[in-house]
C-alpha positions as CSV (number, residue, x, y, z in Angstrom):
1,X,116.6,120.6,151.4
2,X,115.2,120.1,148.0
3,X,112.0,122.0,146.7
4,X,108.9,120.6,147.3
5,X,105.5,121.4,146.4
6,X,103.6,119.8,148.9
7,X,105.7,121.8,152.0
8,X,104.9,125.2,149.8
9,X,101.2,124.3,150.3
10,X,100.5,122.5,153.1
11,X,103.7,123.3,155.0
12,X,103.1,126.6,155.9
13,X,102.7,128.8,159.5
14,X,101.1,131.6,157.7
15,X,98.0,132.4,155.3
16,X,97.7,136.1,153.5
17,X,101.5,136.3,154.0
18,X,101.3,137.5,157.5
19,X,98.0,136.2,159.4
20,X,98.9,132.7,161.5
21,X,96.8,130.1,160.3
22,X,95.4,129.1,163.9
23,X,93.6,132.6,163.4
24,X,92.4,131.5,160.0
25,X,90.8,128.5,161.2
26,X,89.0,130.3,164.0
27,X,87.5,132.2,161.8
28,X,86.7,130.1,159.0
29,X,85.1,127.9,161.7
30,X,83.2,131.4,162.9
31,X,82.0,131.9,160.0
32,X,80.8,128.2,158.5
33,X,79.0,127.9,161.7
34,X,76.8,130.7,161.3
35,X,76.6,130.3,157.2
36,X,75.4,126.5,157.3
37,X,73.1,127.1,160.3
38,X,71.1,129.5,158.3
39,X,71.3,127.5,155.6
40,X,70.2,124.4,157.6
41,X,67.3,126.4,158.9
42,X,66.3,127.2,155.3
43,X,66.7,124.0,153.9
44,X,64.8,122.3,156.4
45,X,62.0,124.6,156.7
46,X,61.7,124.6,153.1
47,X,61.0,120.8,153.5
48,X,59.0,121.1,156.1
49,X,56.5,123.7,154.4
50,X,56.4,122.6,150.9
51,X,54.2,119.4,150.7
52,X,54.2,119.8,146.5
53,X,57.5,119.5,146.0
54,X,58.7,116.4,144.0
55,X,60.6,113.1,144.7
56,X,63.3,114.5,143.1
57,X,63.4,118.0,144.4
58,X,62.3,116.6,148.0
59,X,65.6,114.6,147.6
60,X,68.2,117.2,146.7
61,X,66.8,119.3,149.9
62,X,67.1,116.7,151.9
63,X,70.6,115.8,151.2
64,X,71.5,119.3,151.2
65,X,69.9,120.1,155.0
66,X,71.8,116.5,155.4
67,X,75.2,118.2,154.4
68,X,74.7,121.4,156.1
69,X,73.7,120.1,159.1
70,X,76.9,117.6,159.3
71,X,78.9,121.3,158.2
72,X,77.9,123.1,161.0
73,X,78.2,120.2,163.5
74,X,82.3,119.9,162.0
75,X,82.4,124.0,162.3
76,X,81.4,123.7,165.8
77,X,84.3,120.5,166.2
78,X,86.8,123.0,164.5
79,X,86.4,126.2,166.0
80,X,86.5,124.2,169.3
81,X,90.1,122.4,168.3
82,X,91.6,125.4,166.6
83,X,90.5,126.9,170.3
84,X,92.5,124.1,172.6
85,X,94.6,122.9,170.0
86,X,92.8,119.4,169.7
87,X,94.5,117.8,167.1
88,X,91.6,115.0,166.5
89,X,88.9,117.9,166.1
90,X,90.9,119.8,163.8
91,X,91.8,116.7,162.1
92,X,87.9,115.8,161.4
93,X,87.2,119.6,160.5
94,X,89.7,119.3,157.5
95,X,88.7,116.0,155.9
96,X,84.8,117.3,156.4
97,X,86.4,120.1,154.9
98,X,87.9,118.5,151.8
99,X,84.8,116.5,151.4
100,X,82.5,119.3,151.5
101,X,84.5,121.0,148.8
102,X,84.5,117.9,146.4
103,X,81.0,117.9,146.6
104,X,80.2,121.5,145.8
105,X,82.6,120.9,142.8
106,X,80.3,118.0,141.2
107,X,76.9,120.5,142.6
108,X,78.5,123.6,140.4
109,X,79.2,121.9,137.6
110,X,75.8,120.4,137.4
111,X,74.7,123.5,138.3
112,X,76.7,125.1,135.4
113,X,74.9,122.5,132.7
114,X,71.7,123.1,133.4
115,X,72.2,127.1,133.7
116,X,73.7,126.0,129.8
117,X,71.1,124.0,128.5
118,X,68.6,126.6,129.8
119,X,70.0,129.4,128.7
120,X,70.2,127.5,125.3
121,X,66.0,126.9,125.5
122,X,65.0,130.2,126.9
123,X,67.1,131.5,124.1
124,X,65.1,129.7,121.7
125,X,61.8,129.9,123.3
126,X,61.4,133.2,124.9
127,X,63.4,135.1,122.6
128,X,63.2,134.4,118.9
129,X,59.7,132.8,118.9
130,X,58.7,135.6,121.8
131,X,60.4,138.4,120.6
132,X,59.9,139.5,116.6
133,X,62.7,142.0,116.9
134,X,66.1,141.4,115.8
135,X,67.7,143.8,117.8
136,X,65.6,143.0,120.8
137,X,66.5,139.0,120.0
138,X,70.4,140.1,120.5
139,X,69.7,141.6,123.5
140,X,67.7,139.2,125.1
141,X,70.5,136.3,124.3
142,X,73.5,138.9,126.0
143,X,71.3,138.9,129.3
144,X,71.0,135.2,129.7
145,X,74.4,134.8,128.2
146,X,75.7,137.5,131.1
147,X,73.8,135.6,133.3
148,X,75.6,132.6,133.1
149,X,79.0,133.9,133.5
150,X,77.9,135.8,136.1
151,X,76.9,132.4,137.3
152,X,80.4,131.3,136.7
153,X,82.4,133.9,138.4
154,X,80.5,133.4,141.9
155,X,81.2,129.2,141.6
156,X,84.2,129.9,140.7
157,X,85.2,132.3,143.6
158,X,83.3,130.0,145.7
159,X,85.3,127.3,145.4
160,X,88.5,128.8,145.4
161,X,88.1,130.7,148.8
162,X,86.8,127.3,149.9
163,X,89.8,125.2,148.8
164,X,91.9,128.1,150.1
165,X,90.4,127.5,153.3
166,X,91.1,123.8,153.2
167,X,94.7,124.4,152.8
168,X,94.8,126.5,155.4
169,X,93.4,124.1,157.5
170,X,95.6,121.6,156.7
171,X,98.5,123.5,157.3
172,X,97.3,124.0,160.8
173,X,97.0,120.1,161.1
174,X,100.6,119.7,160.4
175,X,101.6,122.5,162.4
176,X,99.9,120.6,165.1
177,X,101.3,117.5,164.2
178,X,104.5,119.0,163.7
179,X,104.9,120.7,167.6
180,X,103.7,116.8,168.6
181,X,106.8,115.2,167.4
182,X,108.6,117.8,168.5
183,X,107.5,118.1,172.1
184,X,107.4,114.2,171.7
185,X,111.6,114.4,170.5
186,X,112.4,116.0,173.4
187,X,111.1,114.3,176.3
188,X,113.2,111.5,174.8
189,X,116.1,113.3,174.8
190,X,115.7,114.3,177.9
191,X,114.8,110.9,179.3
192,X,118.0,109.4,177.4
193,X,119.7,112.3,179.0
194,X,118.8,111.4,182.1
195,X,118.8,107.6,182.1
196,X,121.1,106.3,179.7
197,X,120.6,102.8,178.2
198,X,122.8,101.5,175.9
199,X,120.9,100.3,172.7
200,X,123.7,97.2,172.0
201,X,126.7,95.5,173.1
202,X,129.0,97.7,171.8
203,X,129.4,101.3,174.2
204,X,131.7,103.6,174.5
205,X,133.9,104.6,177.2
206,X,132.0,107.6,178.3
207,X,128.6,106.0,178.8
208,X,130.5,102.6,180.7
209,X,131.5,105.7,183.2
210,X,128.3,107.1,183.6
211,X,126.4,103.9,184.0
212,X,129.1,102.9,187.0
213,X,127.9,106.3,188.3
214,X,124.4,105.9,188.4
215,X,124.8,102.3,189.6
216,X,127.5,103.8,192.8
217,X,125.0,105.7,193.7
218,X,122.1,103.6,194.0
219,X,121.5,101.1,196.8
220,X,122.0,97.5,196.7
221,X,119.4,95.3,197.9
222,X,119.4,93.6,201.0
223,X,120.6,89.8,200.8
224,X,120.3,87.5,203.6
225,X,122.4,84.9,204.2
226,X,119.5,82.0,204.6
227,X,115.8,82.3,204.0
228,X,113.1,82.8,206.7
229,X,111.1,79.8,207.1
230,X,107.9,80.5,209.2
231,X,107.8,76.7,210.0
232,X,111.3,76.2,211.3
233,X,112.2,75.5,215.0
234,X,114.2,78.4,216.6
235,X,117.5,77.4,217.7
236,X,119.4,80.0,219.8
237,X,122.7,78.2,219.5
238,X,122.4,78.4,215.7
239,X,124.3,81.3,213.9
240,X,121.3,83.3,212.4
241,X,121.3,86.4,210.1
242,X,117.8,87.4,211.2
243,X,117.9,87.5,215.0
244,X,120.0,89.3,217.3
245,X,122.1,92.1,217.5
246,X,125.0,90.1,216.2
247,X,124.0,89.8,213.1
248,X,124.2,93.8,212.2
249,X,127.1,94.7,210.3
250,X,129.6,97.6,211.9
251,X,128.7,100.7,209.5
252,X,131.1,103.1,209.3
253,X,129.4,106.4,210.7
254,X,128.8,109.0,207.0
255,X,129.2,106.1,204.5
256,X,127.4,105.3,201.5
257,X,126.5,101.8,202.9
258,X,123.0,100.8,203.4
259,X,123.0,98.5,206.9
260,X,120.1,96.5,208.3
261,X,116.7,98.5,209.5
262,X,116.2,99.4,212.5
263,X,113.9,96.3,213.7
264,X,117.1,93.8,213.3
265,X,118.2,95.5,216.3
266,X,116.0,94.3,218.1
267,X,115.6,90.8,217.6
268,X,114.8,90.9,213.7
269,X,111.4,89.3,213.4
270,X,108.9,88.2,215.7
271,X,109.6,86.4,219.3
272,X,107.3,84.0,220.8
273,X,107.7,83.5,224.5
274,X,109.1,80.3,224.2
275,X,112.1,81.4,222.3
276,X,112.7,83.9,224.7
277,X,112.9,81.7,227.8
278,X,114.8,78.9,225.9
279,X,117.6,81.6,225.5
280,X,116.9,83.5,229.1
281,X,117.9,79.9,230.4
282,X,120.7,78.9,228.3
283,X,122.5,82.5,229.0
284,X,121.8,81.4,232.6
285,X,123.4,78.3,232.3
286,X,126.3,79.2,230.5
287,X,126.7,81.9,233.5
288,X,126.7,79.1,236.4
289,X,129.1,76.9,234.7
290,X,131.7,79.8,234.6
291,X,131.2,81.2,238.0
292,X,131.4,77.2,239.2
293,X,134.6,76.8,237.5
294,X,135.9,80.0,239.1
295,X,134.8,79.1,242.7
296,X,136.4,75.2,242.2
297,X,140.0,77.2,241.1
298,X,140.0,79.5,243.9
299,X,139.3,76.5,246.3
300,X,142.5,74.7,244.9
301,X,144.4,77.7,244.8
302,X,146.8,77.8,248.0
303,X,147.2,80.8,249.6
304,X,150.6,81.6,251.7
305,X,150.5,82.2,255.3
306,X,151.8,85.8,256.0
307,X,153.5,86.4,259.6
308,X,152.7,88.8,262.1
309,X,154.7,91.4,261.2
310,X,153.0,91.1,257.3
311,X,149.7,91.0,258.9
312,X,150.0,93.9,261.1
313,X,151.4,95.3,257.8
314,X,148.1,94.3,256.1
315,X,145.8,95.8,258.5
316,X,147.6,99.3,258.5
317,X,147.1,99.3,254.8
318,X,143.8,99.1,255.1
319,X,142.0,102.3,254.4
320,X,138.4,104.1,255.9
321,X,136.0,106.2,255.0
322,X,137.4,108.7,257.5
323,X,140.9,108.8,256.6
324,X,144.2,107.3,258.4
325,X,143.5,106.5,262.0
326,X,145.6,108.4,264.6
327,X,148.2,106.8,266.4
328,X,147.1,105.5,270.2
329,X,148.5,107.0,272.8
330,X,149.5,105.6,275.8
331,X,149.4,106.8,279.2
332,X,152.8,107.3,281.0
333,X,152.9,105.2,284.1
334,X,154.4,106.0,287.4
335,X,157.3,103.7,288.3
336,X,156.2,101.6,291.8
337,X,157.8,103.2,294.7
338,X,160.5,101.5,295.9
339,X,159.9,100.3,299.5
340,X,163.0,99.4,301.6
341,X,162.9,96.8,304.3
């Protein structure tokens, strides 16, 4: 990966070389929330209680209570994102932040040239036509001259812990951002993973595998053979998908098939009276025609005569509820006496 100098500023985890920059921007937040409310307080009191002051100095508090004020609303935003890891709040915090810092750059430099240019007139005023001594002169133009590079050296620091604290904010951002795309990568994959798609014509023999797979395994819709027409006359004599058990398919008991629901068992739809005694009678009818047809062939049908014997035969073939019956007896009968005349 080549070197680059916006990832060694803005690309980092880590501020101090060991702190985490989430930390950092807690407490930066902390701490410009509790700065630019007292300045706010100041700034507008100082408004409010100074009726003397001029157009222009009545302007530069106002703007300044102006800018405070939006400050510690931002720090309240940012504390409050760095907090739940609100990437919108943190994202306003650090362009407020960036802001903010631009404009105390152009405030300390003005700052800076009018410290100059009066430094420059006190020196003239207060301390050769003031002061007759020469050595007292010299010493009088080292104090103001200390004064403004003490001036210097607190703008200076200012800014730089200020733009220090802008970078670290902005690497939060992108650590933010960055964990989004990531988190975002992977529930793709794992979509893709789970449902693949192919993206063009052209797949290979892997996915074509894994697609006849997925598409085994889930049903097929239900296709009927004609569609229901609410208006239509029933027939019963007409072949129908929808009504009657005959129009279930045989489903082979632990298959993967999907057969008809449970309500085409039944009839499949709604019956109206009507429809059900049109078919009661035409079952009936088809009934009486075949047991007419069967009592008309056993009329014609000739039966053969059986003799006694075969009839006797018959009857001792036929069986009771009591078993075989037992044989008859007979009573032994006296021979008539024999009279001689």
């Amino acid at each position: 990966m080549p070197f680059s100098y916006r990832e060694l500023f803005f690309g980092g985890t880590q501020f101090c070389c060991c702190l985490p920059v989430r930390a950092g921007v807690i407490s930066m937040s902390l701490l410009g929330i509790i700065l630019s409310g007292i300045l706010t307080i100041i700034l507008w009191y100082e408004v409010a209680s100074t009726p003397d002051l001029t157009s222009g100095e009545r302007a530069g508090f106002v703007l300044a209570g102006l800018l405070e004020t939006f400050l510690c609303v931002v720090s309240i935003l940012g504390f409050v994102g760095a907090i739940v890891r609100k990437q919108l709040f943190v994202q306003i915090y650090a362009y407020f932040i960036y802001v903010h810092f631009f404009i105390n750059v152009g405030v300390a430099a003005y700052l800076l040239w009018l410290i100059t240019h009066f430094s420059e007139n006190a020196a003239t005023k207060a301390c050769q036509d003031t002061i007759k001594n020469t050595d007292a002169q010299q010493q009088c133009i080292g104090i103001l001259q200390i004064a403004r590079g003490v001036y210097f050296v607190i703008a200076a620091l200012v800014l730089l812990i200020e733009m220090y604290g802008a970078i670290i904010v902005a690497r939060y951002l992108n650590q933010i951002q960055r964990e989004k795309r990531t988190m975002r990568a992977s529930r793709m994959s794992m979509g893709y993973t789970m449902f693949p798609v192919p993206h063009s014509e052209y797949v290979s023999l892997t996915d074509t595998r894994r697609m006849s797979q997925f598409s085994a395994l889930s049903p097929e819709p239900y296709k009927s053979a004609r569609e229901f027409n609410a208006y239509e006359e029933f027939d019963p004599y007409r072949n129908q998908s929808q009504a009657g058990p005959s129009a279930i398919p045989e489903v082979e008991l632990y298959s993967n098939t999907y057969g008809l629901p449970i309500e085409a068992g039944y009839g499949g739809g709604t019956w109206t009276h009507s429809e059900i005694s049109i078919e009661e009678k035409a079952r009936l009818q088809r009934s009486e025609a075949v047991d007419a047809t069967d009592h008309q062939r056993d009329e014609f049908e000739e039966v053969p005569s059986l003799d006694e014997e075969q009839q006797r035969k018959r009857d001792s073939d036929s069986k009771s509820p009591g078993g075989p019956l037992p044989p008859m007896r007979t009573r032994d009968m006296d021979d008539l006496p024999r009279y001689s005349y």
